[in-house]
DSSP file (Angstrom, degrees, kcal/mol; ACC not computed):
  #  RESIDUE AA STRUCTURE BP1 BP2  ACC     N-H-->O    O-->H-N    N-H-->O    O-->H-N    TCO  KAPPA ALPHA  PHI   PSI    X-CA   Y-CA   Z-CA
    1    1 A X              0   0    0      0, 0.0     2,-0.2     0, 0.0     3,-0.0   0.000 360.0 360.0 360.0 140.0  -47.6   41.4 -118.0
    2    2 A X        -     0   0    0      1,-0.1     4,-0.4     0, 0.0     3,-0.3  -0.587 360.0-120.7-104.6 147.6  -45.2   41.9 -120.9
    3    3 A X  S >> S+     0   0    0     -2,-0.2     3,-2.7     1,-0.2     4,-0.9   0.975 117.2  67.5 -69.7 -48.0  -45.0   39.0 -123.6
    4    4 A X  H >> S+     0   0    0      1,-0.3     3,-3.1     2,-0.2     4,-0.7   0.900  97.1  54.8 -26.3 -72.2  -41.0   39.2 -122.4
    5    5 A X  H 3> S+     0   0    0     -3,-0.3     4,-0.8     1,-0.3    -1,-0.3   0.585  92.3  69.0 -52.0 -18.8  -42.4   37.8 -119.0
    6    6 A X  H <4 S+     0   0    0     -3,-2.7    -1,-0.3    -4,-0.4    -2,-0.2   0.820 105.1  43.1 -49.9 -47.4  -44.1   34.8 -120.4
    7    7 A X  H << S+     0   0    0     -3,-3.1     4,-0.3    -4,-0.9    -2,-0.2   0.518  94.0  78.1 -98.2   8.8  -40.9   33.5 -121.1
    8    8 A X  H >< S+     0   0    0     -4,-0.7     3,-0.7    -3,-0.3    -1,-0.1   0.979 104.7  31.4 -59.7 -74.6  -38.9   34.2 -118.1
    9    9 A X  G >< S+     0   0    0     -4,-0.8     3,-1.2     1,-0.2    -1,-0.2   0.258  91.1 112.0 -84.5  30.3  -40.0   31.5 -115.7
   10   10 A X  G 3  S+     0   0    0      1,-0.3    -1,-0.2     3,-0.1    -2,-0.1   0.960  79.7  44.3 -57.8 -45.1  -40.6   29.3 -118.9
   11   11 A X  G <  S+     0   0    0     -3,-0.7    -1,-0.3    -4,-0.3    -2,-0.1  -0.074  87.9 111.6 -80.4  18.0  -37.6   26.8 -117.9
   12   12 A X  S <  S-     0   0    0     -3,-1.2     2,-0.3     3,-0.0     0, 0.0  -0.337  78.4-118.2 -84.1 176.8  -38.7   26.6 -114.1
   13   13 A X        -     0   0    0     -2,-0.1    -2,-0.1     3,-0.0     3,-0.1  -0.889  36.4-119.2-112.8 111.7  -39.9   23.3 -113.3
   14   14 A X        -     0   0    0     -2,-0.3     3,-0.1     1,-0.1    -3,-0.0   0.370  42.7 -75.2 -91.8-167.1  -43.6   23.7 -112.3
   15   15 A X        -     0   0    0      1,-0.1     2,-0.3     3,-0.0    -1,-0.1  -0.112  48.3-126.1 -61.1 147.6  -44.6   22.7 -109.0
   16   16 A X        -     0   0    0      1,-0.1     2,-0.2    -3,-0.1    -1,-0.1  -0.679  36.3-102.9-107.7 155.1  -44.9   18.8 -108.6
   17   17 A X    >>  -     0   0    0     -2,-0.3     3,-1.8     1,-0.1     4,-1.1  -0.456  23.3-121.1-105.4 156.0  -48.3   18.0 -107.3
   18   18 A X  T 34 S+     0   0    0      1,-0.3     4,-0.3    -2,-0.2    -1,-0.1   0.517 110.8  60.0 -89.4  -6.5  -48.4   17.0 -103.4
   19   19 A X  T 3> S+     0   0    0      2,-0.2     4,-1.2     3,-0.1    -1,-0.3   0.552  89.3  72.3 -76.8 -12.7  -49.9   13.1 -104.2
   20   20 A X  H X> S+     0   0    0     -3,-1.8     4,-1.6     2,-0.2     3,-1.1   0.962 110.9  28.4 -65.1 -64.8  -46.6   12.7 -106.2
   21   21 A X  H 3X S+     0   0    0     -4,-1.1     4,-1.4     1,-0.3    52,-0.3   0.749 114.6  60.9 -68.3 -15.6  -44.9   12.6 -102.2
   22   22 A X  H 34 S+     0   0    0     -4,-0.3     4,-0.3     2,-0.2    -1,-0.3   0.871 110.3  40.0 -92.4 -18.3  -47.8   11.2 -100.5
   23   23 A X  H X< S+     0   0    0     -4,-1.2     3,-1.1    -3,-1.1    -2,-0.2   0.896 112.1  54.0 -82.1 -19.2  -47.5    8.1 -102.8
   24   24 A X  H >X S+     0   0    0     -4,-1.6     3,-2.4     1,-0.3     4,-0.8   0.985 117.2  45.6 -76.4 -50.8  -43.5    8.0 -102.5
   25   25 A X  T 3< S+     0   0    0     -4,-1.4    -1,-0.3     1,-0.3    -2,-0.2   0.035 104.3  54.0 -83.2   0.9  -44.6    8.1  -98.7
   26   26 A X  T <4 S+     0   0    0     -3,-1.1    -1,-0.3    -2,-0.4   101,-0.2   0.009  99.2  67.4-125.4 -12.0  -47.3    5.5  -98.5
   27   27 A X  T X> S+     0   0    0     -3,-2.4     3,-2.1    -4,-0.2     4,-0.6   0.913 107.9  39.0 -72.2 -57.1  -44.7    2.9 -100.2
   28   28 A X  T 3< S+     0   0    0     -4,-0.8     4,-0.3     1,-0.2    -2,-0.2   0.824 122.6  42.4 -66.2 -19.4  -42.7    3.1  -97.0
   29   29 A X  T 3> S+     0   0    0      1,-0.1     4,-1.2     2,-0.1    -1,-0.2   0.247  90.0  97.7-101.7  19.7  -46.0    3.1  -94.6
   30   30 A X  H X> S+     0   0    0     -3,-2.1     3,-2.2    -4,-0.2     4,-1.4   0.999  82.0  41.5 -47.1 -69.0  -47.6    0.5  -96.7
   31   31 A X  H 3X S+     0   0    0     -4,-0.6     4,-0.9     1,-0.3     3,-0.5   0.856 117.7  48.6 -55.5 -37.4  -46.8   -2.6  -94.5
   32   32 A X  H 34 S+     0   0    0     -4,-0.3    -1,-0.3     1,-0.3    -2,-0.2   0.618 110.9  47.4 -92.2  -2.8  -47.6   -0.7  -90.9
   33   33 A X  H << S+     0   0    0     -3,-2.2    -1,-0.3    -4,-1.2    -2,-0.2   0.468 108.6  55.9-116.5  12.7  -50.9    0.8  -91.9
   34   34 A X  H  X S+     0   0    0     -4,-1.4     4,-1.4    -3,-0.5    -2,-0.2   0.378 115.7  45.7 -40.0 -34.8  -52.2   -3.1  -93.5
   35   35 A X  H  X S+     0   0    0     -4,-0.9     4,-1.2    -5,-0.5     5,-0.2   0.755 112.8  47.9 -84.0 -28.2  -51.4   -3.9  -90.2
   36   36 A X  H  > S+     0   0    0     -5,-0.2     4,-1.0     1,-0.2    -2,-0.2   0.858 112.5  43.1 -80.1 -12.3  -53.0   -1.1  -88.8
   37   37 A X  H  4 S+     0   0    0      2,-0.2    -1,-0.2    -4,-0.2    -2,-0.2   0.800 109.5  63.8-114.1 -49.8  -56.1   -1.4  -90.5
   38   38 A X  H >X S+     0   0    0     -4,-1.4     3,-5.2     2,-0.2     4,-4.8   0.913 102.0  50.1  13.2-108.1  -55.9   -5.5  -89.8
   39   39 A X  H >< S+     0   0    0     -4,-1.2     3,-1.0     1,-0.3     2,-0.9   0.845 107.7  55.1 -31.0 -87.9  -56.2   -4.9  -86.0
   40   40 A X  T 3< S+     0   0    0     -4,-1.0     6,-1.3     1,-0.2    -1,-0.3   0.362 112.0  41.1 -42.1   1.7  -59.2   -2.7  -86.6
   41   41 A X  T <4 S+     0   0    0     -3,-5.2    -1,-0.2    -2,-0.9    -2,-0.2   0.542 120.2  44.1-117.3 -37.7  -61.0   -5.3  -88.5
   42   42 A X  S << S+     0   0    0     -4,-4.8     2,-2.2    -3,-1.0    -3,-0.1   0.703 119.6  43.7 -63.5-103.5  -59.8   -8.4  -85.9
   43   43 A X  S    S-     0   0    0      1,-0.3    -1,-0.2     2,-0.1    -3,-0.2   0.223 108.5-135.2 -11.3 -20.0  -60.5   -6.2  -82.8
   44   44 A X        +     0   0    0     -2,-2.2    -1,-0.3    -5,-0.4    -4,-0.1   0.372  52.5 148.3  76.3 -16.1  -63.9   -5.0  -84.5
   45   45 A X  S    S-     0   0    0     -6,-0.2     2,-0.3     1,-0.1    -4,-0.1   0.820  81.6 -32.2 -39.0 -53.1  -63.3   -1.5  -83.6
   46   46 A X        -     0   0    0     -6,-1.3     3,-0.3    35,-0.0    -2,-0.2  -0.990  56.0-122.9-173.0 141.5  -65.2   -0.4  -86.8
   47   47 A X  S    S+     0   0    0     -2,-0.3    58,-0.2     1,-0.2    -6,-0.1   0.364 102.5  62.3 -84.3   4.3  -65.4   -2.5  -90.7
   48   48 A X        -     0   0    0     -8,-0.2    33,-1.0     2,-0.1    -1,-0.2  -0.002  68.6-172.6-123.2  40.0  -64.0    0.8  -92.2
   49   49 A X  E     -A   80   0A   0     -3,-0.3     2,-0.4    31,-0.2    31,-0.2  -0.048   8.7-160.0 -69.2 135.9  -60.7    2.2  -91.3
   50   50 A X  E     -A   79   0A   0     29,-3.9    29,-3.5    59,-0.1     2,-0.4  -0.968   3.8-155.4-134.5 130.4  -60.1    5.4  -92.6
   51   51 A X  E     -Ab  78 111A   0     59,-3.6    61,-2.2    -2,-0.4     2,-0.9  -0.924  13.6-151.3-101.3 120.6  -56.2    6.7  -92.8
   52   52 A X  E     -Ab  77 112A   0     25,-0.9    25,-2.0    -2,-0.4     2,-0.4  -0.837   8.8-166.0 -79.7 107.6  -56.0   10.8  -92.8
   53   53 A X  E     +Ab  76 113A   0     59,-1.9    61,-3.5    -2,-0.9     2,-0.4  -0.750  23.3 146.8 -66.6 142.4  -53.0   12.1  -94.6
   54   54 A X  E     -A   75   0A   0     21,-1.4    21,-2.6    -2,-0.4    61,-0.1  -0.988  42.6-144.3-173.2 144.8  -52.1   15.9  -93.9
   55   55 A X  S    S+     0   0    0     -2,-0.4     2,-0.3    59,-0.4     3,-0.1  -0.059  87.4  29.5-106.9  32.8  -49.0   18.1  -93.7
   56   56 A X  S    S-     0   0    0     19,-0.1    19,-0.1     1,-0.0     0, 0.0  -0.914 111.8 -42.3-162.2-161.5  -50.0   20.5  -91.0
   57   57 A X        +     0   0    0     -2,-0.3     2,-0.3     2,-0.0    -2,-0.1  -0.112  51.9 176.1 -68.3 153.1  -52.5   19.9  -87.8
   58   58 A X        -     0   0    0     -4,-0.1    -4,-0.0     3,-0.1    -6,-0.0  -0.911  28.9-148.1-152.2 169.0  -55.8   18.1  -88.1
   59   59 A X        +     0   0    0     -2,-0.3     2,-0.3     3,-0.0    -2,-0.0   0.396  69.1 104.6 -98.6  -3.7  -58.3   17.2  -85.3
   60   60 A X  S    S-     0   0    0      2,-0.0    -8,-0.1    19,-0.0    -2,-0.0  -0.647  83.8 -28.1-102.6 136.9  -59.6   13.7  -87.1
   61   61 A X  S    S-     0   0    0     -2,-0.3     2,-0.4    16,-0.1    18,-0.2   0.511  84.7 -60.0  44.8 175.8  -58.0   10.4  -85.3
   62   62 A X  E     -C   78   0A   0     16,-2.1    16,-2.4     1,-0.1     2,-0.2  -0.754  56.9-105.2-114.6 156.3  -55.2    9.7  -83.6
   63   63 A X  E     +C   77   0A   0     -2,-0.4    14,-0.2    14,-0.3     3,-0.1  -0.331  38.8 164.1 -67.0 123.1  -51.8   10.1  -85.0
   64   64 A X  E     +     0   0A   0     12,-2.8     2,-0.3     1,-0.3    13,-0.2   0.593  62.6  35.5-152.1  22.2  -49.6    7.2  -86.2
   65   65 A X  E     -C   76   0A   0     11,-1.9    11,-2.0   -32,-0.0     2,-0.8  -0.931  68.6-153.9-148.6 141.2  -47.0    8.0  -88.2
   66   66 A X    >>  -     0   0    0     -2,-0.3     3,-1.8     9,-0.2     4,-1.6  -0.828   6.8-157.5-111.5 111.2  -44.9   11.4  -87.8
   67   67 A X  H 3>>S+     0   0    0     -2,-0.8     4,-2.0     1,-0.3     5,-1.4   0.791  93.1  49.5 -79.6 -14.0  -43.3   12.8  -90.4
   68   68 A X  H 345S+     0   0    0      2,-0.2    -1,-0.3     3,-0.2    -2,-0.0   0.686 111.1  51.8 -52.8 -10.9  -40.8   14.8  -88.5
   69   69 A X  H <45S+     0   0    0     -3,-1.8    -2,-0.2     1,-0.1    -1,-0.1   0.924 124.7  29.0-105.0 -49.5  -40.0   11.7  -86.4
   70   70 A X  H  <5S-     0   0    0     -4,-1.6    -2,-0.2     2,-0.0    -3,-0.2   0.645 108.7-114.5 -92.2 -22.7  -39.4    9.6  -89.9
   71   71 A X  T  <5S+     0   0    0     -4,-2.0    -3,-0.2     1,-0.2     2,-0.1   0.878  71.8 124.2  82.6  35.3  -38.3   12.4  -92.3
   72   72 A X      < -     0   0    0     -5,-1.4    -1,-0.2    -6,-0.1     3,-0.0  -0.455  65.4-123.7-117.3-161.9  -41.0   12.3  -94.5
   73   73 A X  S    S+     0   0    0    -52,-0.3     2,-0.7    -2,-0.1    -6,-0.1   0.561  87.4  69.9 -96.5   0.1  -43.7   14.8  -95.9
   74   74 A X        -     0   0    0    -53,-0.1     2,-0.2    -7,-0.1   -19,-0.2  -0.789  58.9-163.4-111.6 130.9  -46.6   13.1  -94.9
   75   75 A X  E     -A   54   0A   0    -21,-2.6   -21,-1.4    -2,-0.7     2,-0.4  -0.701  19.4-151.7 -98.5 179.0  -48.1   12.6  -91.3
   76   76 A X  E     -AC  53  65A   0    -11,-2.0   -12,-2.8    -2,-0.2   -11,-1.9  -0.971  10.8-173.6-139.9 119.5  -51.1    9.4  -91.1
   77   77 A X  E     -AC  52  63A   0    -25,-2.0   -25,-0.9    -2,-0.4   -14,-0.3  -0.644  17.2-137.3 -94.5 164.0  -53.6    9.7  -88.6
   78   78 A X  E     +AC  51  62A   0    -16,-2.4   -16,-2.1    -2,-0.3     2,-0.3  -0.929  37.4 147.6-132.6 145.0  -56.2    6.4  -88.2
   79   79 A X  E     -A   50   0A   0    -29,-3.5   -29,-3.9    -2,-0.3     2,-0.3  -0.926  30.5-128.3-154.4 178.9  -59.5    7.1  -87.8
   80   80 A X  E >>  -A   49   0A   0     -2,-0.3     4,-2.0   -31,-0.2     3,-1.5  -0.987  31.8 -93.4-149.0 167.3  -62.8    5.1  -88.9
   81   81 A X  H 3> S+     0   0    0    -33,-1.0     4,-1.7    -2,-0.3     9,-0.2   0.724 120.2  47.6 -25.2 -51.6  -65.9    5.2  -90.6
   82   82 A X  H 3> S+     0   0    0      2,-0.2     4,-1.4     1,-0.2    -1,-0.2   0.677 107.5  59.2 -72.2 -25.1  -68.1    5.9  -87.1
   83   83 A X  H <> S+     0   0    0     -3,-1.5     4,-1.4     2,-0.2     6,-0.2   0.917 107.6  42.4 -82.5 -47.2  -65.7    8.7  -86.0
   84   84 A X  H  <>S+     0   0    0     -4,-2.0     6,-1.8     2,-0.2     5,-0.9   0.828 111.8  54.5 -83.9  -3.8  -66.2   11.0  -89.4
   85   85 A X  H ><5S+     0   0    0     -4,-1.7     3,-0.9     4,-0.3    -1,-0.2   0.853 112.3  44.6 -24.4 -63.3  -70.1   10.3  -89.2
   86   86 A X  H 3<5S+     0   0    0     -4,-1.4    -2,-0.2     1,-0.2    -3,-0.1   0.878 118.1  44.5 -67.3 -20.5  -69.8   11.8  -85.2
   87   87 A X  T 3<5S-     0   0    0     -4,-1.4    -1,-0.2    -5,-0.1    -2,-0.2   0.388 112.4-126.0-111.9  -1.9  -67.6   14.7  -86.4
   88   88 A X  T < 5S+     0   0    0     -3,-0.9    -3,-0.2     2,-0.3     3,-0.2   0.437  74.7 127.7  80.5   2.8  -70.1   15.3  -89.5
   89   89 A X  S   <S+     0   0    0     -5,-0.9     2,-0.4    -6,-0.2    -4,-0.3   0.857  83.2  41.4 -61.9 -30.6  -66.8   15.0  -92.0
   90   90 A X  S    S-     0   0    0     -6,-1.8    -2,-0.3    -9,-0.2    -1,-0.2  -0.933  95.2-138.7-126.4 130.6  -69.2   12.4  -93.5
   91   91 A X    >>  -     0   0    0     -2,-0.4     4,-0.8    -3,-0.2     3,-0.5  -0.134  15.2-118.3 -73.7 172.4  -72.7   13.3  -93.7
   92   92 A X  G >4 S+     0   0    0      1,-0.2     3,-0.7     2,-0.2     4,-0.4   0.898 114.9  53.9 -65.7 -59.2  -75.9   10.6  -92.9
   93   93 A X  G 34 S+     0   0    0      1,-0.2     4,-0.3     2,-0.1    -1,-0.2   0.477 108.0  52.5-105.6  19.4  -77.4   10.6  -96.1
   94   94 A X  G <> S+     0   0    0     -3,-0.5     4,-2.1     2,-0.1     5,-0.3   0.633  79.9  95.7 -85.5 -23.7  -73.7    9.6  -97.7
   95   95 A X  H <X S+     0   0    0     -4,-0.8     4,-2.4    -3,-0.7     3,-0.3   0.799  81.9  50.0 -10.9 -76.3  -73.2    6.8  -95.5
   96   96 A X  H >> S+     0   0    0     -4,-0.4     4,-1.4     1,-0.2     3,-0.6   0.897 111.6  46.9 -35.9 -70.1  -74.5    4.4  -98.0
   97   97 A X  H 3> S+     0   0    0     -4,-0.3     4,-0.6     1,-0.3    -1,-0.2   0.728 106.6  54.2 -60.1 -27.4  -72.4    5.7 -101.0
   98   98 A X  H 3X S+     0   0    0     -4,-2.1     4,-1.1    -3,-0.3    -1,-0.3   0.831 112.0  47.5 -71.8 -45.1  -69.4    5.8  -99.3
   99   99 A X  H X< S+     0   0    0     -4,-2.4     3,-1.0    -3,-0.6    -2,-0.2   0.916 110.5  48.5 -41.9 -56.8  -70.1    1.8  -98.3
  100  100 A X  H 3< S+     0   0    0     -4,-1.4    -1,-0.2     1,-0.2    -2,-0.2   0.729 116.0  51.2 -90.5 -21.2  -71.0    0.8 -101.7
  101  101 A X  H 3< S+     0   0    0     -4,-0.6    -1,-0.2    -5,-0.3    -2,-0.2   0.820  85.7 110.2 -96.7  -7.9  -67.5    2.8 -102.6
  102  102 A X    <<  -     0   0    0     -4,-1.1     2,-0.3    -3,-1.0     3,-0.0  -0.301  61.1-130.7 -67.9 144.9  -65.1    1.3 -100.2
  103  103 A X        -     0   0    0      1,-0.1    -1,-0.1    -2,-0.0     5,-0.1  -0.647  36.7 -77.3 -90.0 144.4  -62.6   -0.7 -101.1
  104  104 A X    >>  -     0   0    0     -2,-0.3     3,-1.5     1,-0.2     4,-1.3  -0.268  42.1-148.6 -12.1  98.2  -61.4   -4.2  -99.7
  105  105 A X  T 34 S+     0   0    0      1,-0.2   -68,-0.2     2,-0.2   -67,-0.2   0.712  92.1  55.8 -15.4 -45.7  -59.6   -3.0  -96.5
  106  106 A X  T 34 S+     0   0    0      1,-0.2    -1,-0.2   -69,-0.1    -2,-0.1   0.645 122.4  26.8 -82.9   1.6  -57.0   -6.0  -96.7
  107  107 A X  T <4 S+     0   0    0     -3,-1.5    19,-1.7    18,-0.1    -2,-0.2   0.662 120.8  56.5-122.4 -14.9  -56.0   -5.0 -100.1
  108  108 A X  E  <  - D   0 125A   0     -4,-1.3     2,-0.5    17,-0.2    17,-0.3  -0.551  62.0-149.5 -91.0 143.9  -56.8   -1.0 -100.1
  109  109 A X  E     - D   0 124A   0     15,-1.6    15,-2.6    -2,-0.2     2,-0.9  -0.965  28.7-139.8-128.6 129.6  -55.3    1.5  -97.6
  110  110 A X  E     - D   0 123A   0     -2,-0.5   -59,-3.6    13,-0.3     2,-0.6  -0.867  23.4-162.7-104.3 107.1  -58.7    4.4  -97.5
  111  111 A X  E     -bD  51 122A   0     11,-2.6    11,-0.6    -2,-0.9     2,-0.3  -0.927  25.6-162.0-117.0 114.7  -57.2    7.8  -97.4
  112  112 A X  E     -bD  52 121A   0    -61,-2.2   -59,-1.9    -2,-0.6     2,-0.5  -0.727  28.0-155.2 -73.7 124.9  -58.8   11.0  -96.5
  113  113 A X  E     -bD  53 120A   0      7,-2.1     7,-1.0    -2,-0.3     2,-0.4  -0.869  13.1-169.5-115.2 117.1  -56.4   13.2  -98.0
  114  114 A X  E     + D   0 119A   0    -61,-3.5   -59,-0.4    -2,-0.5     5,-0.3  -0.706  20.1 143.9 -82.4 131.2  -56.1   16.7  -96.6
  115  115 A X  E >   - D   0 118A   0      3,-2.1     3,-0.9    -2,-0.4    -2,-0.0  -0.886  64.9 -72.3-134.7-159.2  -54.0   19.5  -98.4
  116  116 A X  T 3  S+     0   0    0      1,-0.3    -1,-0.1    -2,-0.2     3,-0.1   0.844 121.9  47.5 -36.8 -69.3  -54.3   23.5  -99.0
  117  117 A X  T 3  S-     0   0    0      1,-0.1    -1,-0.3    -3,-0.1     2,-0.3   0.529 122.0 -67.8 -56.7 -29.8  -57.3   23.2 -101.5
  118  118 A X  E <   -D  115   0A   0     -3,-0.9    -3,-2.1    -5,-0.1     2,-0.5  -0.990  56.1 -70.3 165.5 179.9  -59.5   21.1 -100.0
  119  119 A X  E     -D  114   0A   0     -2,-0.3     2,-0.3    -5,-0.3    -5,-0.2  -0.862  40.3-176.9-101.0 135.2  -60.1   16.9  -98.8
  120  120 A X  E     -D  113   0A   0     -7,-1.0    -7,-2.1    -2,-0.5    -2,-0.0  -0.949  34.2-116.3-133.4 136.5  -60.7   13.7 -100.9
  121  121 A X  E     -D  112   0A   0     -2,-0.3     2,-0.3    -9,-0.3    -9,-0.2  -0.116  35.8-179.6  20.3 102.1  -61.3   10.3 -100.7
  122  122 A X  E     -D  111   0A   0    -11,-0.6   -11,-2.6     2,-0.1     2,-0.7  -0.850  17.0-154.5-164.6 121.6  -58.1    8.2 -102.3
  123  123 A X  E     -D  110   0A   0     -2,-0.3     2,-0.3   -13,-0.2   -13,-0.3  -0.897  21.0-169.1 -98.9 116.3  -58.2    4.2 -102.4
  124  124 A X  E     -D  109   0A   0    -15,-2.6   -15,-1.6    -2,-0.7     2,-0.1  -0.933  20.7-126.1 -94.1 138.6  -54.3    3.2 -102.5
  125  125 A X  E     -D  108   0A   0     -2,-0.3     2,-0.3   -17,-0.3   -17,-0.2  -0.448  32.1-117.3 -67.2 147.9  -53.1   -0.6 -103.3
  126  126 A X              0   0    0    -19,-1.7   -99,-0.1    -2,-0.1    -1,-0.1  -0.586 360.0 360.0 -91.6 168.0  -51.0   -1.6 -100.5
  127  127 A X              0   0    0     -2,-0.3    -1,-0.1  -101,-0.2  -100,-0.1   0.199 360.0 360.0-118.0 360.0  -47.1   -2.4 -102.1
């Protein structure tokens, strides 16, 4: 690389980090996944409700907001504690920490977040 080339793409603007869009996109799916997560807590299904965000395919829960269908970047599958335990995304002898690390469910939306690099964990405030 030539010192010249340093200064080429200097004025580009760099690449905006992909949680920038998943939070603009979790303002507008605040209110329906607090509802969604609700219903899983009345209903019993599970004391952990786990929302997947991901821009391509994923296998983990079922799908319940489409960002083609809404024009957004982000799609939200719902899924819960006892489903990534059977599918081994969270292992037995993390169980524990992962309890002691959840957040409130009625004030927290719990987001597995998928992208290129890798998954995390991401506790969001509902808006």
């Amino acid at each position: 690389m030539e010192p010249k080339d340093l200064f080429e793409n200097a004025s580009e603007k760099p690449k905006e980090s992909p949680l920038k869009s998943l939070e603009t996109d979790l303002i507008l799916y605040s209110e329906t996944l607090k509802e969604i997560a609700l219903e899983i807590l009345e209903e019993k299904l599970s004391e952990f409700p786990i929302f997947i965000a991901h821009q391509h395919q994923v296998s983990l829960g079922e799908q319940v907001v489409d960002k083609e269908e809404l024009s957004t970047e982000w799609n939200i599958n719902v899924s819960f504690l006892e489903d990534f335990i059977r599918h081994g995304a969270i292992l037995d002898e993390k169980v524990e920490f992962f309890k002691k690390s959840y957040k409130d469910p009625k004030n927290y939306v719990c987001l597995f977040v998928v992208v290129p690099e890798g998954a995390n964990f991401v506790f969001f405030p509902y808006k």
